[in-house]
C-alpha positions as CSV (number, residue, x, y, z in Angstrom):
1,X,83.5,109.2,95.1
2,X,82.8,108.3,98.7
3,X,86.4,108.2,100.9
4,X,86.8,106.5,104.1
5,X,85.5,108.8,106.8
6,X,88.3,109.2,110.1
7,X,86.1,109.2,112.2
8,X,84.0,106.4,111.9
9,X,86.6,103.6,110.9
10,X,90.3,105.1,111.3
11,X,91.6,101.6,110.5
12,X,89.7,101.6,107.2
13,X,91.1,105.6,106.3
14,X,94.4,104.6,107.0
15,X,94.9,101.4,105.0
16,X,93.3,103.9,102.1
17,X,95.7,106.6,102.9
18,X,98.6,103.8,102.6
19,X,97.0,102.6,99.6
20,X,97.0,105.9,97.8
21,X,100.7,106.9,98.7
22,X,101.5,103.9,96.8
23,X,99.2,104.4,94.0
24,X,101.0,107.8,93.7
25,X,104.2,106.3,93.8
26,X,103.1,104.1,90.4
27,X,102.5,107.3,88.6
28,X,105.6,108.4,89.7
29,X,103.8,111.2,91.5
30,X,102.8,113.1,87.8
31,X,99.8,114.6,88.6
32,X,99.1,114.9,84.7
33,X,99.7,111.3,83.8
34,X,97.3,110.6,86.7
35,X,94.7,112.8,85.3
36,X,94.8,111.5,82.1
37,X,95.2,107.8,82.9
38,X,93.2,107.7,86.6
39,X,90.6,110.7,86.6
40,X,89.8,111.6,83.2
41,X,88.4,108.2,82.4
42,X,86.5,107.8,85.7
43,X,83.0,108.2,85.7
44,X,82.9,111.1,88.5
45,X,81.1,114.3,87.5
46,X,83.8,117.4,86.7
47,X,83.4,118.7,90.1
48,X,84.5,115.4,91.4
49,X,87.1,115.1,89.0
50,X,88.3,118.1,90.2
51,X,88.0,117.6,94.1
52,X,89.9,114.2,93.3
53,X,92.7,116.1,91.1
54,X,93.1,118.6,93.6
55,X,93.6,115.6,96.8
56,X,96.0,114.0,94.6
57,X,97.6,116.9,94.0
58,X,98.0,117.9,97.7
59,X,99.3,114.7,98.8
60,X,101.8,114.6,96.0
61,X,103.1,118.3,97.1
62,X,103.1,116.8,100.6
63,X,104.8,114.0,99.7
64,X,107.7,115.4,97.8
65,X,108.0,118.1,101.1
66,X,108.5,115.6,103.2
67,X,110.4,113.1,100.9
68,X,108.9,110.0,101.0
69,X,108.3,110.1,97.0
70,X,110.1,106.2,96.8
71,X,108.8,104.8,100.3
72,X,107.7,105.7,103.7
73,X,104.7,106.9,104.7
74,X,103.6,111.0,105.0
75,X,103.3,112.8,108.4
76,X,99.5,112.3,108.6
77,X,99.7,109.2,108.4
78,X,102.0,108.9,111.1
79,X,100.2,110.4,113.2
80,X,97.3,108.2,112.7
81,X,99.6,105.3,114.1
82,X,100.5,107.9,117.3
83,X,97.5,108.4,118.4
84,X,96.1,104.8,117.4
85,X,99.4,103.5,119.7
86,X,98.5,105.7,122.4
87,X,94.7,104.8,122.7
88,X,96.4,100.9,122.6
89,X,98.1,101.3,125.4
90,X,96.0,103.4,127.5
91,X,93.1,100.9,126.8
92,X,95.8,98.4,127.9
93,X,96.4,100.3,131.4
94,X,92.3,100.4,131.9
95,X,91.1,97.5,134.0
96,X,87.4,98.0,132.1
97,X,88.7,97.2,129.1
98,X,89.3,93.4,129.8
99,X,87.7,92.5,126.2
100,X,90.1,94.7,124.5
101,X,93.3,93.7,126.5
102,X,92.1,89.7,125.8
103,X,92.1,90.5,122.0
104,X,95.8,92.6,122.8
105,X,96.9,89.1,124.1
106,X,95.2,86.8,122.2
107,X,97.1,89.0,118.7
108,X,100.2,89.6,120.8
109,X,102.1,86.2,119.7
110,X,101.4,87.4,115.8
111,X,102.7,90.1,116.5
112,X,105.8,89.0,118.4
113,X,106.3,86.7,115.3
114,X,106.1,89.6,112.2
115,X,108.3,92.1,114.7
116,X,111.0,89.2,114.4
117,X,110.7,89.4,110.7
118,X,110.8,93.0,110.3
119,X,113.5,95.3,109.6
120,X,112.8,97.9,112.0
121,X,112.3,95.7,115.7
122,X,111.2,99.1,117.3
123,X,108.0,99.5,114.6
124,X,105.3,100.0,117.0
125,X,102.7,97.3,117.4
126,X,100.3,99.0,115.9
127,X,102.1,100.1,113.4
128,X,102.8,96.0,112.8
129,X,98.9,95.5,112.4
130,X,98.7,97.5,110.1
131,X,101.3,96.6,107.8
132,X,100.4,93.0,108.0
133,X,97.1,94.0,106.9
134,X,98.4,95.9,104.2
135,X,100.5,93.2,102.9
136,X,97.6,90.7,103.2
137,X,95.3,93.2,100.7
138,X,98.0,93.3,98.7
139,X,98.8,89.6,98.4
140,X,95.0,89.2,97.8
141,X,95.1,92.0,95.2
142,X,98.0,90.2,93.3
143,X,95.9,86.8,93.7
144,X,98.6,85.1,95.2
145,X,98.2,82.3,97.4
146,X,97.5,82.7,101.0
147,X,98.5,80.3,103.5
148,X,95.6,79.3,106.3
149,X,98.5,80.2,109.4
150,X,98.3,84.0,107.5
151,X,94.6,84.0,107.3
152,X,94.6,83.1,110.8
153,X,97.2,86.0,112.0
154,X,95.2,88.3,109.7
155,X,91.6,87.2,111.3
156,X,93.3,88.0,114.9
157,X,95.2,91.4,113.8
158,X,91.5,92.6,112.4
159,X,89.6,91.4,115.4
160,X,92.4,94.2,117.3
161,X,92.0,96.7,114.9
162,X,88.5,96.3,114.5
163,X,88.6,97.0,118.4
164,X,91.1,99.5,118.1
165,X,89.0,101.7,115.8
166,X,85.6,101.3,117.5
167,X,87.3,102.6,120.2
168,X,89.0,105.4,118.6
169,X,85.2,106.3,117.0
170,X,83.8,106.5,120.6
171,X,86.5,107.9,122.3
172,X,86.5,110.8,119.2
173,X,82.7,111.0,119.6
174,X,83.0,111.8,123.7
175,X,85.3,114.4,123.0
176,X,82.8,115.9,120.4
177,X,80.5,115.9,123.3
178,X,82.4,117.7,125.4
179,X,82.3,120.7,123.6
């Protein structure tokens, strides 16, 4: 079972990482049930049956730790969106990065326009990219019907991201070099 890889598309592990949290949250985080309903019937190898059982069962022990059993996201996670938000805005502060900041401002009134919707008006913007991604697998998932003026924000928000995590890749790949 091949997992998103960090380091070459942060976007892609996150939105998996999210994805699982919930999935967890549908078995009610009981690791057994999830064995014998999820794992057991897969087609994985034991080893990999194992190596999956033993993830899930680290992220549910993480999970109830840091009490986000019903919602919320867990501390890795958040993290991701910390250091995602501050590459954002230093690539916004460089003057080389004129493609990037274009794409920043060419997303920014999507973004302006789910922050009004939201809850939580300090969620970083980031953070807003992501979710509206989320919901938008998740509408897909349910087959529900997708307007073209969500498409449209979604095709923007990915073109960021997309951005985002190419530069995140590099940026981690430098650092690698340095040492």
């Amino acid at each position: 079972m091949t997992l998103p890889n960090k380091q070459d598309n942060i976007s892609e592990y996150l939105l998996y990482m999210w994805q699982v949290e919930d999935m967890l949250r549908v078995f009610e985080l009981d690791l057994e049930r999830l064995k014998k309903q999820l794992i057991d019937p897969s087609n994985l190898n034991d080893e990999q049956k194992q190596e999956l059982y033993q993830r899930y069962d680290n992220l549910i022990q993480m999970m109830k730790l840091e009490g986000v059993q019903k919602e919320g996201h867990l501390q890795i996670n958040k993290n991701v969106i910390i250091e995602l938000t501050d590459l954002h805005l230093r690539l916004l502060k460089d003057p080389k990065e004129s493609n990037y900041i274009g794409t920043y401002y060419s997303t920014l009134p999507y973004i302006v326009e789910l922050r009004s919707k939201s809850i939580n008006k300090d969620t970083p913007e980031i953070e807003v990219c992501f979710v509206a991604i989320y919901g938008y697998l998740l509408l897909k998932l349910q087959k529900k019907e997708i307007s073209p003026a969500t498409q449209t924000a979604v095709k923007q928000i990915s073109a960021l991201l997309k951005q985002l995590s190419e530069k995140y890749k590099t940026m981690d790949t430098e650092q690698e070099d340095e040492f």
